[in-house]
DRENDO-1510 file (C-alpha; in Angstrom, 1 decimal, always signed):
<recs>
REC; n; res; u; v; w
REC; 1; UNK; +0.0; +0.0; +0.0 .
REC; 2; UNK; +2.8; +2.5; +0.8 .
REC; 3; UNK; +4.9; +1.7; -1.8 .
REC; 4; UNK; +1.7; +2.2; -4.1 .
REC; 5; UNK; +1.2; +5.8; -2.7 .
REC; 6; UNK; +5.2; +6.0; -3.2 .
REC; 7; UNK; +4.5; +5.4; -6.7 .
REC; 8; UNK; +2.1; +7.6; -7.3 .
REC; 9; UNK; +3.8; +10.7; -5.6 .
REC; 10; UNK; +6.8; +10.2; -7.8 .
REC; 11; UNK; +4.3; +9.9; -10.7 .
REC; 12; UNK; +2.9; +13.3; -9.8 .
REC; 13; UNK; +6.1; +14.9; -9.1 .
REC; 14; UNK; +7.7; +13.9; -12.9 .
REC; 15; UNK; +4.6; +14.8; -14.3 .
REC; 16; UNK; +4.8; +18.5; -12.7 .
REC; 17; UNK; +8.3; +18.3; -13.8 .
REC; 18; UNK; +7.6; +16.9; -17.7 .
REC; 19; UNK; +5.1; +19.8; -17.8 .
REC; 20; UNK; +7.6; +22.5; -16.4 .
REC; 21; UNK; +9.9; +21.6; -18.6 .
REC; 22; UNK; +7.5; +21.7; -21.8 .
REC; 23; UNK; +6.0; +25.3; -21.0 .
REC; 24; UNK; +9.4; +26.6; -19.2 .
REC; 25; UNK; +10.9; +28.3; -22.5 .
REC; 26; UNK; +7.5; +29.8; -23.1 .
REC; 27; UNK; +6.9; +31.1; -20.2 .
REC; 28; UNK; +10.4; +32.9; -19.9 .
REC; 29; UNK; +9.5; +34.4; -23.1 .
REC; 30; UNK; +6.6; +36.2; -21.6 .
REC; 31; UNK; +8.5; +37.4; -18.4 .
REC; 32; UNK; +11.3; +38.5; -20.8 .
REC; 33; UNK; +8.7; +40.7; -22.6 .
REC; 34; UNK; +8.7; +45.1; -21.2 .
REC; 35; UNK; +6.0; +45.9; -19.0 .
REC; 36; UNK; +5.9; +49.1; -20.6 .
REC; 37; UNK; +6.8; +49.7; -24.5 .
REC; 38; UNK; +7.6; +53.6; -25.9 .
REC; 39; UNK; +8.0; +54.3; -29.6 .
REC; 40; UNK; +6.8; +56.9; -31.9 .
REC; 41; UNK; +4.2; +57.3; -34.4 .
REC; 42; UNK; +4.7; +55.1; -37.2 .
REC; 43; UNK; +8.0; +53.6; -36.2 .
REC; 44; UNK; +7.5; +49.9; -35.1 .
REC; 45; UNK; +8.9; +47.6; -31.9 .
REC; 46; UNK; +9.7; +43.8; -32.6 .
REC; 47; UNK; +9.4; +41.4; -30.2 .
REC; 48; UNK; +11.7; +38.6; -29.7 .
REC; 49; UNK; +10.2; +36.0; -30.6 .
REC; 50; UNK; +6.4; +36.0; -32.0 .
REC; 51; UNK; +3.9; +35.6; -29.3 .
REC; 52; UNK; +0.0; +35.7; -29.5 .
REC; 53; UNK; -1.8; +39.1; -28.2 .
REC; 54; UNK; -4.8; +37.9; -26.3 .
REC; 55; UNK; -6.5; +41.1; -25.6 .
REC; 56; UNK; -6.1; +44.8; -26.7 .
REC; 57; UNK; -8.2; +47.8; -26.3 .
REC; 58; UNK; -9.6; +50.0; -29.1 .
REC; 59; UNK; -6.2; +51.6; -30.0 .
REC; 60; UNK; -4.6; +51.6; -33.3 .
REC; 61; UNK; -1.8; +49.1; -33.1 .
REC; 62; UNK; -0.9; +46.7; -35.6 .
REC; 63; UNK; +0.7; +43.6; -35.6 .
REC; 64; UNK; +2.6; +41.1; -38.0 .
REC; 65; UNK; +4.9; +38.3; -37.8 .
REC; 66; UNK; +8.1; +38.6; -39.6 .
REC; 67; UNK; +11.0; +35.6; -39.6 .
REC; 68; UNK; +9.4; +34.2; -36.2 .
REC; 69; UNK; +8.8; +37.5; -34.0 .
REC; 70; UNK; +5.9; +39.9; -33.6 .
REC; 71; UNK; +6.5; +43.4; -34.3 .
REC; 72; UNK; +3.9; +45.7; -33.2 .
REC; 73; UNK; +3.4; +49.1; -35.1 .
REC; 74; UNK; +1.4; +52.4; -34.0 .
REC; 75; UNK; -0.7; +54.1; -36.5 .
REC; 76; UNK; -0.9; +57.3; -34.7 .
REC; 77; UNK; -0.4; +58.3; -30.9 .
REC; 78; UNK; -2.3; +56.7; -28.0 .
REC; 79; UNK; -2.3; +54.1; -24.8 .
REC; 80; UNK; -3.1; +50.9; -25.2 .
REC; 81; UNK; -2.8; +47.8; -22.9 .
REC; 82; UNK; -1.8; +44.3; -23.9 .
REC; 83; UNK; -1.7; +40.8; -22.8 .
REC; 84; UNK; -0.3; +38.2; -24.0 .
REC; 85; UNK; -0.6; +34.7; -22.7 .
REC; 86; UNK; -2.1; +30.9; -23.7 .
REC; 87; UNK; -5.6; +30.6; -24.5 .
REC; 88; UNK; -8.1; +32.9; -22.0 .
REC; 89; UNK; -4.4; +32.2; -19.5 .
REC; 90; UNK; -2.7; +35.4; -19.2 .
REC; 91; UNK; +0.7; +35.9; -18.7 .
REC; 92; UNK; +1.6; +39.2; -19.7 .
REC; 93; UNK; +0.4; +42.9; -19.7 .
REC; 94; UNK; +2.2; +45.4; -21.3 .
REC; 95; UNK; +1.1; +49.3; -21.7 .
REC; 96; UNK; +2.2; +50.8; -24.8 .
REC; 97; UNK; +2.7; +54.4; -25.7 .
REC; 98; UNK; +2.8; +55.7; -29.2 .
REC; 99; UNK; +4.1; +59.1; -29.1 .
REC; 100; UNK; +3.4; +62.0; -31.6 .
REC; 101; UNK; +5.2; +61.9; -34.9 .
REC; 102; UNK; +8.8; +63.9; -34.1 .
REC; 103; UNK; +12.2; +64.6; -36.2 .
REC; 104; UNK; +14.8; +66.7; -36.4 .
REC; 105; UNK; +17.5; +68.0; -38.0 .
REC; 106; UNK; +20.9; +66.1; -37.4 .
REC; 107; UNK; +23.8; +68.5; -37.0 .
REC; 108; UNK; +27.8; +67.8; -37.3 .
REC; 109; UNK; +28.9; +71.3; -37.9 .
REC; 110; UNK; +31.4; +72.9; -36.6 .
REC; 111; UNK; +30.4; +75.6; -33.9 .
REC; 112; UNK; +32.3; +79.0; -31.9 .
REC; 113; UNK; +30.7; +79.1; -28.5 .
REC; 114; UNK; +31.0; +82.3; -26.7 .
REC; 115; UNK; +29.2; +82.9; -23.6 .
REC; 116; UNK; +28.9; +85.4; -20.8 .
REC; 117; UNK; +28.8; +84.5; -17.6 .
REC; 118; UNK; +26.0; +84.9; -15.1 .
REC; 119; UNK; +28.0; +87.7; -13.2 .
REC; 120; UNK; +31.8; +87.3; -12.6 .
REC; 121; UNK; +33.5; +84.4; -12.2 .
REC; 122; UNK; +36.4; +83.9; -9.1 .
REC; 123; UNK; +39.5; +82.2; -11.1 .
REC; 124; UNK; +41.8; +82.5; -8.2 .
REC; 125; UNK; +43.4; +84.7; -5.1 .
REC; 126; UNK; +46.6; +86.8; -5.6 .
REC; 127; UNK; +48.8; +88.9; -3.4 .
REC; 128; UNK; +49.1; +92.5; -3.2 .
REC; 129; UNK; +52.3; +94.0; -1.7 .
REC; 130; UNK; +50.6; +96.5; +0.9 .
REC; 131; UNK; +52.6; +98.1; +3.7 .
REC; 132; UNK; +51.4; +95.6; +6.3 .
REC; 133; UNK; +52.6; +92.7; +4.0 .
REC; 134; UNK; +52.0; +90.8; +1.3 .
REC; 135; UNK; +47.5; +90.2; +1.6 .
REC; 136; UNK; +45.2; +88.8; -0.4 .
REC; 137; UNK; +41.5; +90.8; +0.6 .
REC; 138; UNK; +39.3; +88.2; -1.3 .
REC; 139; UNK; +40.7; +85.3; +0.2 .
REC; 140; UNK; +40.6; +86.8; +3.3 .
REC; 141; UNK; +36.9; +87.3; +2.9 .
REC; 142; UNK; +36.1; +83.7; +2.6 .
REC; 143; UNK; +35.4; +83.9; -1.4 .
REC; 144; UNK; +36.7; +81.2; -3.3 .
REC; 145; UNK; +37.7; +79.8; -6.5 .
REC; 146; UNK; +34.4; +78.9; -8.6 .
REC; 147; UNK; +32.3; +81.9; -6.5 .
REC; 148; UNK; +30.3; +84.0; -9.0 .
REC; 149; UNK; +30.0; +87.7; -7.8 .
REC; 150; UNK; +26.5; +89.3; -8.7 .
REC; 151; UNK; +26.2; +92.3; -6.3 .
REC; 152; UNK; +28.6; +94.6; -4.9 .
REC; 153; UNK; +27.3; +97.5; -2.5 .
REC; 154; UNK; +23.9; +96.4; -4.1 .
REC; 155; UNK; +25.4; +97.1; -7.8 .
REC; 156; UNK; +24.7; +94.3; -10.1 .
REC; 157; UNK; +27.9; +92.6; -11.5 .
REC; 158; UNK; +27.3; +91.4; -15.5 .
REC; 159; UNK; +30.8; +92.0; -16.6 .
REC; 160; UNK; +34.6; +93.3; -15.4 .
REC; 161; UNK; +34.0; +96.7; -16.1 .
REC; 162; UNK; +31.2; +96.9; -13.9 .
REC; 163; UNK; +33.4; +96.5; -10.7 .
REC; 164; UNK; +36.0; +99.5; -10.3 .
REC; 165; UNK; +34.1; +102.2; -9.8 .
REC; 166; UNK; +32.6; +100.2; -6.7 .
REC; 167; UNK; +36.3; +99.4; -5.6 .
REC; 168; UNK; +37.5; +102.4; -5.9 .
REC; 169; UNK; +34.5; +103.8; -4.1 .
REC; 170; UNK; +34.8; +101.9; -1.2 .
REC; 171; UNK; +38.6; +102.2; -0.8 .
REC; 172; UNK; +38.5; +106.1; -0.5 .
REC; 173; UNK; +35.7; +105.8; +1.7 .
REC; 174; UNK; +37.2; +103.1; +3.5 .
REC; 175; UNK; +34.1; +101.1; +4.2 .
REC; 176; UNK; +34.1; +97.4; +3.5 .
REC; 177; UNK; +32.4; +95.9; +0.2 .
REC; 178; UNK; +28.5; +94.1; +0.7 .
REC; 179; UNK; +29.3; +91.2; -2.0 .
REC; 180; UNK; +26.7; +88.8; -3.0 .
REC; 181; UNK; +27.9; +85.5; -4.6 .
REC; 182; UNK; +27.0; +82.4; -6.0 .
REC; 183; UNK; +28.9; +79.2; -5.1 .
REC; 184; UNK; +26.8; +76.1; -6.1 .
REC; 185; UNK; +23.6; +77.5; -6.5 .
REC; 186; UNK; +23.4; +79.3; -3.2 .
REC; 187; UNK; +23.6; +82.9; -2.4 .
REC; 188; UNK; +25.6; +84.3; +0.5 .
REC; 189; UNK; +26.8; +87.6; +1.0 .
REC; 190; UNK; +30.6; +88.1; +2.2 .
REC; 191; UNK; +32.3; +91.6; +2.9 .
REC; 192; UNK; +35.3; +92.3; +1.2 .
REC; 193; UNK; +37.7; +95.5; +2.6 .
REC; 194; UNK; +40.0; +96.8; -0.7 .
REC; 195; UNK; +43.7; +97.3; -0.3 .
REC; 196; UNK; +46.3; +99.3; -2.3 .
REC; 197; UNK; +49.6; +97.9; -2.8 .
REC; 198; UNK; +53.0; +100.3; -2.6 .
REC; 199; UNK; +53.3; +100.6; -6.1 .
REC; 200; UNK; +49.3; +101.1; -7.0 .
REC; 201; UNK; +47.5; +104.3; -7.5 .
REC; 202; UNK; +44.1; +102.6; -7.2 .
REC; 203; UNK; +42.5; +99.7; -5.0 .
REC; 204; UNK; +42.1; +96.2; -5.5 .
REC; 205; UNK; +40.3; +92.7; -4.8 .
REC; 206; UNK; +43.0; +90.3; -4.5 .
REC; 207; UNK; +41.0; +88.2; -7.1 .
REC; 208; UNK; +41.7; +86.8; -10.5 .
REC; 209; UNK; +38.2; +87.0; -12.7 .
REC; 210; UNK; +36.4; +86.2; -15.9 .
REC; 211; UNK; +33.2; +87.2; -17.1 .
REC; 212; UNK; +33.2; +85.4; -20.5 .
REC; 213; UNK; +34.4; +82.0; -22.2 .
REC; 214; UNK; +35.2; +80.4; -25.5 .
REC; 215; UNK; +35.4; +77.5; -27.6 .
REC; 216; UNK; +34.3; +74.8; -30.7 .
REC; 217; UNK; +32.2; +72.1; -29.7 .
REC; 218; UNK; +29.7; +70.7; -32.5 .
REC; 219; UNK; +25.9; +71.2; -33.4 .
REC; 220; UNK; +23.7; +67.8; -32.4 .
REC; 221; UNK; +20.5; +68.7; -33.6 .
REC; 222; UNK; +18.2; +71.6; -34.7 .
REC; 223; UNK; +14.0; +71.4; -34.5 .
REC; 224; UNK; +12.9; +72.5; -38.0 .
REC; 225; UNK; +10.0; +74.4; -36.6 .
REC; 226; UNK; +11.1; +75.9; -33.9 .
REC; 227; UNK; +14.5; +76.4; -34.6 .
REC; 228; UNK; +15.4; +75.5; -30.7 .
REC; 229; UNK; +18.3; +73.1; -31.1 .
REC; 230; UNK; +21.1; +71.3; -28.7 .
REC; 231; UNK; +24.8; +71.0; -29.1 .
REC; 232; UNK; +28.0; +69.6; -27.2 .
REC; 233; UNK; +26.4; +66.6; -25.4 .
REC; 234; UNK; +28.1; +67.6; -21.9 .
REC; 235; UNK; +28.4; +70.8; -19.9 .
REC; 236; UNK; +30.3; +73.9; -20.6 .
REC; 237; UNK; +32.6; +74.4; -17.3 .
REC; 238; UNK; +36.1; +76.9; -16.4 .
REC; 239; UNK; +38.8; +76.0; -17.7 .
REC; 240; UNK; +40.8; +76.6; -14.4 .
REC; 241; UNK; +38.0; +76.2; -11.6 .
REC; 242; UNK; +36.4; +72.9; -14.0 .
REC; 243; UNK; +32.6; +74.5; -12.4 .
REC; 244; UNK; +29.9; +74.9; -14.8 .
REC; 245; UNK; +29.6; +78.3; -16.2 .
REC; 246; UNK; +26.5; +80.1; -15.1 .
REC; 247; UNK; +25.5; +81.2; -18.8 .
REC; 248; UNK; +23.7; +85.5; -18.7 .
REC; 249; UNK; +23.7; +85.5; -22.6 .
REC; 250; UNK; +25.7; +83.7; -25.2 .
REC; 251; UNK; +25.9; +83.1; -29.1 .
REC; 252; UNK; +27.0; +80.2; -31.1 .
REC; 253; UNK; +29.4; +80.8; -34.5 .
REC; 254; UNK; +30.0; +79.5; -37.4 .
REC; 255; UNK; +33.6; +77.6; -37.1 .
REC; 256; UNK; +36.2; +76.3; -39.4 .
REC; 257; UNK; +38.5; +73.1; -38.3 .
REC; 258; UNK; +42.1; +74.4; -39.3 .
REC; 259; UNK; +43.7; +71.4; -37.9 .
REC; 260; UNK; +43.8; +68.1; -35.3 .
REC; 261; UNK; +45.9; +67.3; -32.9 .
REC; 262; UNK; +45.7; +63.4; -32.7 .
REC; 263; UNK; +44.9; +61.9; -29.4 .
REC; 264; UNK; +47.1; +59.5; -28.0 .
REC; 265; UNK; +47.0; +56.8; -25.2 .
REC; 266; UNK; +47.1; +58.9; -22.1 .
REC; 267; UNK; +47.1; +62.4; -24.1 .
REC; 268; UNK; +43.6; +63.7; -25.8 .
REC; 269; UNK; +43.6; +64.6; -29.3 .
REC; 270; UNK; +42.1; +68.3; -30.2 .
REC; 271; UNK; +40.0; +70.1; -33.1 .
REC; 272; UNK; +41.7; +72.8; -33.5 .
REC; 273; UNK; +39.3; +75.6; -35.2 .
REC; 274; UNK; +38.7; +79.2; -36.0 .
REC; 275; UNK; +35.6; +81.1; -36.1 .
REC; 276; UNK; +34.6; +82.2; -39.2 .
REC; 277; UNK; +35.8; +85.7; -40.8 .
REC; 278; UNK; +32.5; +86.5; -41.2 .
REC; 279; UNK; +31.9; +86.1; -37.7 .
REC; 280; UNK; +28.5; +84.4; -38.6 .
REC; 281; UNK; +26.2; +84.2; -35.1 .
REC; 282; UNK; +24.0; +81.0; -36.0 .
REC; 283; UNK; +21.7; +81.5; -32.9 .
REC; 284; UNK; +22.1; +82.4; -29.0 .
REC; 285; UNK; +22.8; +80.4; -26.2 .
REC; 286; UNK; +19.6; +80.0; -23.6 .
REC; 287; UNK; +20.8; +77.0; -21.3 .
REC; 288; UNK; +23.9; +75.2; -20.2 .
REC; 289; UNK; +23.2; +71.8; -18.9 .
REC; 290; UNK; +25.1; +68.6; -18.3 .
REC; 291; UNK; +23.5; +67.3; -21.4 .
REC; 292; UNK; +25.0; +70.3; -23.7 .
REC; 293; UNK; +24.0; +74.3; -24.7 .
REC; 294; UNK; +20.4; +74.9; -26.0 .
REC; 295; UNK; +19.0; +78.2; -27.5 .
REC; 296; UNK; +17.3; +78.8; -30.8 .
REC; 297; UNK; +19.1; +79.4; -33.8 .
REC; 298; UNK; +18.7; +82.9; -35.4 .
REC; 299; UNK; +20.1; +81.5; -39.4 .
REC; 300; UNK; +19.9; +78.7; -41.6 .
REC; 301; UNK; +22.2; +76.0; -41.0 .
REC; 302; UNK; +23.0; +73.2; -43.9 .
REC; 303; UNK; +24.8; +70.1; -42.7 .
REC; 304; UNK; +25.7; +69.2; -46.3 .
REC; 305; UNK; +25.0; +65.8; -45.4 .
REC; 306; UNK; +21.9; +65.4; -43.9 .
REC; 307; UNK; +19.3; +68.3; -44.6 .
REC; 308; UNK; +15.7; +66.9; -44.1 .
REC; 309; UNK; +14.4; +65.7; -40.9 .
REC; 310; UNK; +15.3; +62.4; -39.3 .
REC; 311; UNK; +13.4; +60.0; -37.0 .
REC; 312; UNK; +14.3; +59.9; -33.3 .
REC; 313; UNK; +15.3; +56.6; -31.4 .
REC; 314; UNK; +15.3; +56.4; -27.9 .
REC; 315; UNK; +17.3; +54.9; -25.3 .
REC; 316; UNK; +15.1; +51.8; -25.6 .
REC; 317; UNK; +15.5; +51.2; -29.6 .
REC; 318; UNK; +19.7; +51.8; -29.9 .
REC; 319; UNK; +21.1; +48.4; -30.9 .
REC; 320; UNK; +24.5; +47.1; -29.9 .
REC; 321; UNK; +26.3; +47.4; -33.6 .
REC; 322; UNK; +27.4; +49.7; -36.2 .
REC; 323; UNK; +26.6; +53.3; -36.4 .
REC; 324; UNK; +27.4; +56.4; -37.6 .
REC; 325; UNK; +28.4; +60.3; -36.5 .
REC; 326; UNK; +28.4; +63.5; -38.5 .
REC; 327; UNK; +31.1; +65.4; -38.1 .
REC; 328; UNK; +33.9; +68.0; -39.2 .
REC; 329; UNK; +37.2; +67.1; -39.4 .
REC; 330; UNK; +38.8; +69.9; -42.2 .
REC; 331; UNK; +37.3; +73.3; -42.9 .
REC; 332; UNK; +33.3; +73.5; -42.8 .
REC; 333; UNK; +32.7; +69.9; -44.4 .
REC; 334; UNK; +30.3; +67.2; -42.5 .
REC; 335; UNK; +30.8; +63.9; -43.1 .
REC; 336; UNK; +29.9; +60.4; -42.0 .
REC; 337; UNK; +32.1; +58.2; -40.4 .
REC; 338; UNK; +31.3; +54.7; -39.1 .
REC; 339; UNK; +31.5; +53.6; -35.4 .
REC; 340; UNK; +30.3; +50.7; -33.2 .
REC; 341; UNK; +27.8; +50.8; -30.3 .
REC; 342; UNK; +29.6; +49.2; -27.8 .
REC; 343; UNK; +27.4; +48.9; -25.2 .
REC; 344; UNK; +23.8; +51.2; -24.4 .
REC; 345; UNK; +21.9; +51.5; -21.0 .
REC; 346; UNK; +18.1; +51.9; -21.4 .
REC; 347; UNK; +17.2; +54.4; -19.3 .
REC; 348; UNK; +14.2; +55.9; -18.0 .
REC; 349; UNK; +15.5; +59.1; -16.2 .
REC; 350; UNK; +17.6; +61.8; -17.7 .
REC; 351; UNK; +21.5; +60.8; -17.3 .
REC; 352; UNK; +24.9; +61.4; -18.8 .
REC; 353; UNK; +27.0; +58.6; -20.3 .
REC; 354; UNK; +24.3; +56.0; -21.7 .
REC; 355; UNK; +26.3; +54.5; -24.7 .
REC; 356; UNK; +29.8; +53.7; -25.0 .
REC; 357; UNK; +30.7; +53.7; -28.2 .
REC; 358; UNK; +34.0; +53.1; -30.7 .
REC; 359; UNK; +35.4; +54.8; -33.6 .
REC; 360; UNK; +35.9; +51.6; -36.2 .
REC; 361; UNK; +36.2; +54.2; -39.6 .
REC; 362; UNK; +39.5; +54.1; -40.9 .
REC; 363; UNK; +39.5; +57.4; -42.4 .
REC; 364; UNK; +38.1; +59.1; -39.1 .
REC; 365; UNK; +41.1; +57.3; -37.5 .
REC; 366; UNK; +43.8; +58.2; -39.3 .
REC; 367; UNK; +42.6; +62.1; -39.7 .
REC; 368; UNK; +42.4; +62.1; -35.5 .
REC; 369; UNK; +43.0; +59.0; -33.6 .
REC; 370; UNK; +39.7; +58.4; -32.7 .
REC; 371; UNK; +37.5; +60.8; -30.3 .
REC; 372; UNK; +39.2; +64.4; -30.3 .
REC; 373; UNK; +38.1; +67.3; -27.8 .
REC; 374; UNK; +35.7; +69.9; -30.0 .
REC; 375; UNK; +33.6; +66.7; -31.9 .
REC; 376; UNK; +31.6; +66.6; -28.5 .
REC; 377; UNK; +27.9; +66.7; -29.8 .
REC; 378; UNK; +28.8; +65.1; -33.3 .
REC; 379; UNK; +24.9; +63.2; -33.7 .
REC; 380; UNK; +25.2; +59.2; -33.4 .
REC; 381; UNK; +23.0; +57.6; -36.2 .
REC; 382; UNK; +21.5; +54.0; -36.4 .
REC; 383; UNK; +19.0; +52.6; -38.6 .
REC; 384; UNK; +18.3; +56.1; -40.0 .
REC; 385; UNK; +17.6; +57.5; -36.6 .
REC; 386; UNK; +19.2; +60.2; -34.3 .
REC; 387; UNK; +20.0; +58.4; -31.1 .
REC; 388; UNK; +22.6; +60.0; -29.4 .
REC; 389; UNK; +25.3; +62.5; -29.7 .
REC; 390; UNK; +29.3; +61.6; -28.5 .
REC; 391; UNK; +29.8; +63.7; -25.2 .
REC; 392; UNK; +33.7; +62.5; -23.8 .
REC; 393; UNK; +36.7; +60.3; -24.9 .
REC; 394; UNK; +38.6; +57.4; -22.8 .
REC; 395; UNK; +41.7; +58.8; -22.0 .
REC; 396; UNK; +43.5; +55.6; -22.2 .
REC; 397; UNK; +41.9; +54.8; -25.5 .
REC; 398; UNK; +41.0; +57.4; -27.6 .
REC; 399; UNK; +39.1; +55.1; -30.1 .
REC; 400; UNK; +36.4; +55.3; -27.8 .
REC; 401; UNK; +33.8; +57.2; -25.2 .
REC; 402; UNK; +30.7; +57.8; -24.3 .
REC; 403; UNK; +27.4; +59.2; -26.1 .
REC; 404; UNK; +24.7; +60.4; -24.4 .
REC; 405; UNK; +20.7; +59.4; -25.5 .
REC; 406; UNK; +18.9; +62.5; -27.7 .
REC; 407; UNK; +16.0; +62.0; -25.6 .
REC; 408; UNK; +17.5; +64.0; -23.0 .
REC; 409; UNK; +18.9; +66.4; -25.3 .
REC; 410; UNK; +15.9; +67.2; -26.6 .
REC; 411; UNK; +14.0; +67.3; -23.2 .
REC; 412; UNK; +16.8; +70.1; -22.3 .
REC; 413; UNK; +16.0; +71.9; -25.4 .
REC; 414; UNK; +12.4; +71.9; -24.2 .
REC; 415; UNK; +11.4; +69.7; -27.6 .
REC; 416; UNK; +8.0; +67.9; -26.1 .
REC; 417; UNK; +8.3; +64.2; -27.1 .
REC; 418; UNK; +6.3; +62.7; -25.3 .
REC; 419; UNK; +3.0; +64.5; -26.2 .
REC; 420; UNK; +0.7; +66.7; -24.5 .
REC; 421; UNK; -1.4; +64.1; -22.1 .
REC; 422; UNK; +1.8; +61.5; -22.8 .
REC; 423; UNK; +2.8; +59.4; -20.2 .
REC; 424; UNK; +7.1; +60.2; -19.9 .
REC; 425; UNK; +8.9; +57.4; -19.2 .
</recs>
């Protein structure tokens, strides 16, 4: 009798295993599958492997099985809701959001980048030779390097020439300086007392400044309609303090590439560019992010490469493969050159650094090295799609860096992707 019951247990428990075994593969398809799927209008997503769809609301999705997987298409935006499963068994729900029709213009041009900072900038402290000994009144106030000086004595600061007259003011009178700074996005006030050195007729700070910057970078994209567009892929910071410039007003140029400086293992390679004799301002500078500069351009811009507008792919629909970037290696030119997508992180919140990606073109290489410093914001394309734009290099290969996803460009440039009513991912 026991070893009947014996018999049948084991019986029970290879039949649960026979069956686990014949709907395991299945089953790991469906928990493979999103719960939550984001494309555009009129671009398509393909599944896997082809799996039936049990149940969909009223939206206007399409599907079709191509070489053994299901692609599902939108026909124009909505929400829907999916489920996939066996027979009235569900498995799976998905949502899926078709977002509004959207393209823009790849860039690759060459750009000058001037900007004015957001007050001035504190670059360093230096010593003045007073009477009492060598003194340095700025440091000795507590402001330090990367401080942004807006107010003085209740004068707003916009450029160098703004700040003598207050100095000079408050040395005669004696009388320390009210000054109202920035240092990572706080306000404090600090008082500052002027000194005159042995040698000087007038009164000073103790304080090396800057109230403007410059440099070439490269255009990403532009919006066709609204002419708002994005370029460099990373932030614009000092030189000598490496903090993100505060940006009052600023213009982008058009550039010429004079020359490159090869990059080397160790040693980052250089565009070395010129702007343009004409001086040409292509549009102003509104925001500087981590994800690049953004403004709206002011003039016509022609990539000579790619002129009409192209699809966007997001962080979700970049393949691991070949590629390609626009980009400006002699004079005003774009051109394509091929690279590989190493790796790509689908994200669902704004951040830096989402591909990693390799220069494989021989011609690109052998003209730079690989990734130089000014093709920052060169546009990464894939399956005639914008997906990206190269933001920084690998100092110990310069073959290869990072890109950055252009959904998050375009968010910064105040594009709407997703829709009005949209659900953002």
């Amino acid at each position: 009798m026991k070893n009947a019951k014996v018999r049948k247990i084991i019986g029970a428990i290879l039949l649960v295993l026979l069956f686990s075994a014949a709907f395991y593969p299945p089953i790991q398809q469906y928990a493979s599958l999103p719960d939550e799927l984001i494309f555009f209008e009129g671009q398509s997503y393909e599944l896997d492997t082809a799996l039936p769809v049990m149940a969909q609301d009223e939206s206007p999705l399409t599907f079709e099985e191509v070489d053994g997987k299901t692609q599902i298409k939108g026909l124009e935006s909505n929400q829907s809701s999916l489920q996939f499963g066996f027979g009235r068994l569900p498995l799976k729900s998905m949502d899926v959001t078709v977002l509004p029709k959207l393209k823009v213009i790849p860039g690759g041009q060459s750009i000058g980048v001037r900007v004015q900072t957001d007050g001035v900038l504190v670059v360093g402290h230096h010593l003045i030779d007073t009477k009492d000994g060598d003194v340095s009144p700025g440091e000795l106030a507590g402001i330090n390097v990367g401080d942004m000086i807006t107010k003085m004595d209740g004068v707003n600061i916009e450029e160098m020439s703004d700040i003598n007259e207050v100095v000079q003011n408050a040395g005669n009178s004696d009388k320390p300086i009210e000054m109202k700074i920035k240092r990572n996005g706080k306000e404090m006030t600090k008082e500052l007392t002027p000194v005159k050195g042995k040698e000087d007729q007038s009164y000073r700070l103790g304080l090396y400044i800057r109230d403007s910057a410059a440099g070439v970078g490269t255009l990403t994209f532009h919006d066709p309609n609204s002419k708002k567009y994005g370029a460099l892929g990373h932030v614009i910071s000092d030189m000598d303090t490496r903090q993100p410039i505060e940006v009052h007003e600023g213009e982008i140029v058009s550039s010429k590439v004079t020359s490159i400086e090869k990059g080397l293992t160790g040693e980052p390679g250089e565009k070395l560019a010129r702007f343009s004799n004409d001086r040409k301002v292509l549009g102003d500078i509104k925001k500087n992010s981590p994800f690049g500069i953004f403004g709206t351009l002011t003039e016509e811009v022609s990539s000579g490469q790619v002129n009409e507008p192209m699809e966007i792919g997001l962080s979700h629909q970049v393949e691991i493969g070949p590629a390609e970037i626009l980009t400006v290696v002699n004079g005003d030119e774009v051109k394509r050159f091929d690279i590989e997508i190493v790796s790509s992180t689908e994200q669902k919140h704004p951040a830096t650094k989402g591909m990693v990606i390799k220069v494989t073109d021989p011609e690109l290489l052998e003209a730079t090295g690989g990734i130089v410093q000014g093709m920052s914001g060169s546009p990464i394309i894939q399956n005639d799609r914008i997906i990206g734009a190269v933001t920084h290099v690998f100092v110990n290969d310069p073959t290869s860096g990072y890109g950055c996803h252009i959904e998050w460009m375009l968010q910064e440039a105040e594009i709407d992707i997703y829709g009005e009513g949209a659900k953002a991912s």
